[in-house]
C-alpha positions as CSV (number, residue, x, y, z in Angstrom):
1,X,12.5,13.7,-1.4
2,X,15.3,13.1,1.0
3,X,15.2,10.2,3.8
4,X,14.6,12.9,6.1
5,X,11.8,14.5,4.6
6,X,10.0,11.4,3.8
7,X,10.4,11.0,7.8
8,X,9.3,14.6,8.5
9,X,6.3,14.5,6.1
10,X,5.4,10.8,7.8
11,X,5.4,12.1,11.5
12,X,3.3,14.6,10.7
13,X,0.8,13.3,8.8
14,X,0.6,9.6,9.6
15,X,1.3,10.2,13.6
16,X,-0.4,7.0,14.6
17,X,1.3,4.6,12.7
18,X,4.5,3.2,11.4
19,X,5.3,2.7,7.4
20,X,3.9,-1.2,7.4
21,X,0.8,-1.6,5.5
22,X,-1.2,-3.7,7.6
23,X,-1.6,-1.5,10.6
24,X,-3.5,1.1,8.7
25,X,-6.8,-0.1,8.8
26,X,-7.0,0.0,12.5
27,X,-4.5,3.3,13.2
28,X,-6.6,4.9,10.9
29,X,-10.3,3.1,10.4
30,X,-12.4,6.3,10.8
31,X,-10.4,6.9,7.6
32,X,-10.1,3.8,5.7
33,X,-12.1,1.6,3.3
34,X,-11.5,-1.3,1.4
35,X,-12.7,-2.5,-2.1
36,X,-12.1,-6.1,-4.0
37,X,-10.4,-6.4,-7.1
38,X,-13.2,-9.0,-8.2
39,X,-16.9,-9.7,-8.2
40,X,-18.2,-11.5,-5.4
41,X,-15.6,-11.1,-3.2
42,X,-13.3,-13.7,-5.0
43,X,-10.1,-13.3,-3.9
44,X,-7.3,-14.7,-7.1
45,X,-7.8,-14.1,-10.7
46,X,-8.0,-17.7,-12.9
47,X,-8.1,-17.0,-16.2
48,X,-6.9,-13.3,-17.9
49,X,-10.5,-12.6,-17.9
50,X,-10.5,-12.1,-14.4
51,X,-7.1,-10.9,-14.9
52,X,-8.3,-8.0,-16.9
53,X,-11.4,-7.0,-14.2
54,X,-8.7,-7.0,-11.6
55,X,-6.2,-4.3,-13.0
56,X,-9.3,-2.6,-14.4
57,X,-10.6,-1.8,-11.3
58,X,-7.4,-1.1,-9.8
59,X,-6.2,0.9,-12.7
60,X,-9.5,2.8,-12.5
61,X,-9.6,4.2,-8.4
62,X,-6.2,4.5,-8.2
63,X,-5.7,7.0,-11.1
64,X,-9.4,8.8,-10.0
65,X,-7.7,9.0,-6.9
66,X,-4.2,10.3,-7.6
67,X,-4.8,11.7,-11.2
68,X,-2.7,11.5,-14.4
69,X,1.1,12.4,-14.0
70,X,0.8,12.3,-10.3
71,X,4.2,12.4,-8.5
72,X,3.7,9.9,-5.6
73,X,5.9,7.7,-3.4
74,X,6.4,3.7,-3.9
75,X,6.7,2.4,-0.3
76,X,8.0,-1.3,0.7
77,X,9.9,-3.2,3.2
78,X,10.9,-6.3,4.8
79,X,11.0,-7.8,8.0
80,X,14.9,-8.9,9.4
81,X,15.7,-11.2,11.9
82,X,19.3,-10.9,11.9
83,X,20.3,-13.1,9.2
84,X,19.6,-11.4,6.0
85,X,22.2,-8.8,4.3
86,X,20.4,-8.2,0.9
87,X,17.4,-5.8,0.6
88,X,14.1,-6.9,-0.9
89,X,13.9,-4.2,-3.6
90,X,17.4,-5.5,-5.0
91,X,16.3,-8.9,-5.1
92,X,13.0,-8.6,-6.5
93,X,12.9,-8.2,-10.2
94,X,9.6,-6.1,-10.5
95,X,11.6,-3.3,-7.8
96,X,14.7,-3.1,-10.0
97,X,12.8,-0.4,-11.9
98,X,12.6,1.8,-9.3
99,X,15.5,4.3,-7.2
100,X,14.6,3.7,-3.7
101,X,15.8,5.1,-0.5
102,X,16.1,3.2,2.5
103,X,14.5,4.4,5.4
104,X,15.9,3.6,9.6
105,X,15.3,0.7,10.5
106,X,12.5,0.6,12.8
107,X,12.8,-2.0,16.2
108,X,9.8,-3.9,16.0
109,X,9.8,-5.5,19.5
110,X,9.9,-1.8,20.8
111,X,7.1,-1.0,18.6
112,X,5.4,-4.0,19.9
113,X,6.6,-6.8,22.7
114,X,3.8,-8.7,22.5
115,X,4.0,-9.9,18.6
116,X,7.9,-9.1,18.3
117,X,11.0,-10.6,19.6
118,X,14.1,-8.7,20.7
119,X,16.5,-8.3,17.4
120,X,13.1,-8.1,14.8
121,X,13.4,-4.8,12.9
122,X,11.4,-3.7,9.9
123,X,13.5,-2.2,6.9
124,X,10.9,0.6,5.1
125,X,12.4,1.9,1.9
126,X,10.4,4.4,-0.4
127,X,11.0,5.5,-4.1
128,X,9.1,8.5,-5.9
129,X,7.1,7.5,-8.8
130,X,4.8,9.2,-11.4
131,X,1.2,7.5,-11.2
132,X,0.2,7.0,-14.7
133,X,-3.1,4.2,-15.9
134,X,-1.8,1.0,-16.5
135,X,2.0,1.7,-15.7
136,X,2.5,-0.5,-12.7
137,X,0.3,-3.6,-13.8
138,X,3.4,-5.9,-13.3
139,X,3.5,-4.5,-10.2
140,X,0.1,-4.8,-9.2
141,X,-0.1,-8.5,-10.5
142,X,2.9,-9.2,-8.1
143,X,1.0,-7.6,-5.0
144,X,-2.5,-9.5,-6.1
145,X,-0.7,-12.7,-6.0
146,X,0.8,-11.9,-2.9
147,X,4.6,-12.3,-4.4
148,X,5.4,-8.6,-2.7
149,X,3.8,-6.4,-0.9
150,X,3.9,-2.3,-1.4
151,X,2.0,1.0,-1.4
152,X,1.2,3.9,-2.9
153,X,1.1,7.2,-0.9
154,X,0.2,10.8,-2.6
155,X,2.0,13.4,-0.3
156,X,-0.6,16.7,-1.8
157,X,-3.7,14.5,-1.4
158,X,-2.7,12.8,1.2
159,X,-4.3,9.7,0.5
160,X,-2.8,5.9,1.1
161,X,-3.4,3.0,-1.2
162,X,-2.6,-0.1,-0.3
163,X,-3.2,-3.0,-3.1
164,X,-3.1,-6.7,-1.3
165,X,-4.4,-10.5,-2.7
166,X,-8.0,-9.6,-2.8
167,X,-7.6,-6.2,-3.5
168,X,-7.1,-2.3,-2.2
169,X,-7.5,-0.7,1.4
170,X,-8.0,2.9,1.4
171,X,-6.6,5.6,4.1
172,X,-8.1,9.3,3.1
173,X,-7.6,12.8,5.0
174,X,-10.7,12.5,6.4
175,X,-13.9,10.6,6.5
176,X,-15.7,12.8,4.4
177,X,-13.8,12.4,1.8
178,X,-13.4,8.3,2.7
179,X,-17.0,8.5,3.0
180,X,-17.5,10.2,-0.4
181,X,-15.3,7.3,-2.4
182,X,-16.6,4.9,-0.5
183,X,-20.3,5.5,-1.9
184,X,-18.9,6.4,-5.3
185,X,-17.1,2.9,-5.6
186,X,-20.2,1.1,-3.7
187,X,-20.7,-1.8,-6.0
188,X,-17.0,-2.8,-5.3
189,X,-17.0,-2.8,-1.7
190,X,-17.0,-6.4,0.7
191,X,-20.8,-7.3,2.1
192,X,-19.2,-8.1,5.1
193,X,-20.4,-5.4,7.9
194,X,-16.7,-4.8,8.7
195,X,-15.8,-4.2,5.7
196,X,-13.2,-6.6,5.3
């Protein structure tokens, strides 16, 4: 996928919302739904125990999600405020793996004056992956520990998963199917009434 598709494919399908993780839950709540990586809502593994539930879940929605063999796209980014020349996926160790391509930059204080000064821009870059169980645990450790932050998107299904410290947010094509996971994957969900 070329840097221009990737855009293309974006536009069209994610027309509310930019490439930065956070925002999805609100661009697109009709659509979204979160789960936690641990019993009771805990939110940082302490022993491998806990470490093992964690990736185990993960692991487990994810690849029901994407499927086996799944080609997919690795998305990341960082924030800029002028000073920085390097790019977070050649500095962190667990992105080396991966060929990205960097995206435009996007202008956040056009995006949004009221959180973002002039000269803040995001820097989006995206890689395609194959989704396969257990693959990306080093990966998913990093994200659960809040070392980097990522996401997965499957352009066929059209489905985003976004792993975080505590564990995954959800953005389907629709709400049925949102609403179908959602009660499939019931016993992993928050007992907070937003969801959160």
């Amino acid at each position: 996928m070329t840097k221009e598709e990737f855009k293309t494919f974006w536009t069209l399908t994610y027309p509310d919302t930019i490439p930065i993780s956070y925002l999805f839950k609100n661009d697109y709540s009709q659509k979204w739904f979160r789960i936690h990586s641990l019993p009771e809502s805990k939110r940082y593994p302490e022993s491998e125990n806990e470490w093992g539930i964690l990736l185990e879940r993960q692991n487990q929605i994810i690849t029901d999600l994407f499927g086996e063999n799944e080609k997919i796209l690795l998305v990341t980014g960082e924030y800029n405020w002028g000073e920085r020349t390097t790019f977070i996926t050649d500095e962190e160790e667990v992105f080396k793996p991966y060929k990205f391509l960097r995206l435009d930059n996007i202008d956040m204080f056009e995006y949004n004056s009221d959180d973002y000064d002039k000269g803040e821009i995001y820097r989006p870059a995206f890689a395609e992956i194959i989704w396969n169980l257990n693959h990306y645990n080093k990966l998913l450790r990093e994200i659960a520990i809040n070392n980097v932050s990522a996401f997965f998107v499957s352009i066929v299904k059209n489905i985003i998963v976004v792993p975080y410290d505590g564990g995954i947010d959800f953005i389907f094509k629709d709400s049925e199917t949102r609403d179908f996971y959602k009660e499939k994957y019931k016993d992993w969900l928050s007992e907070r009434e937003d969801g959160l």
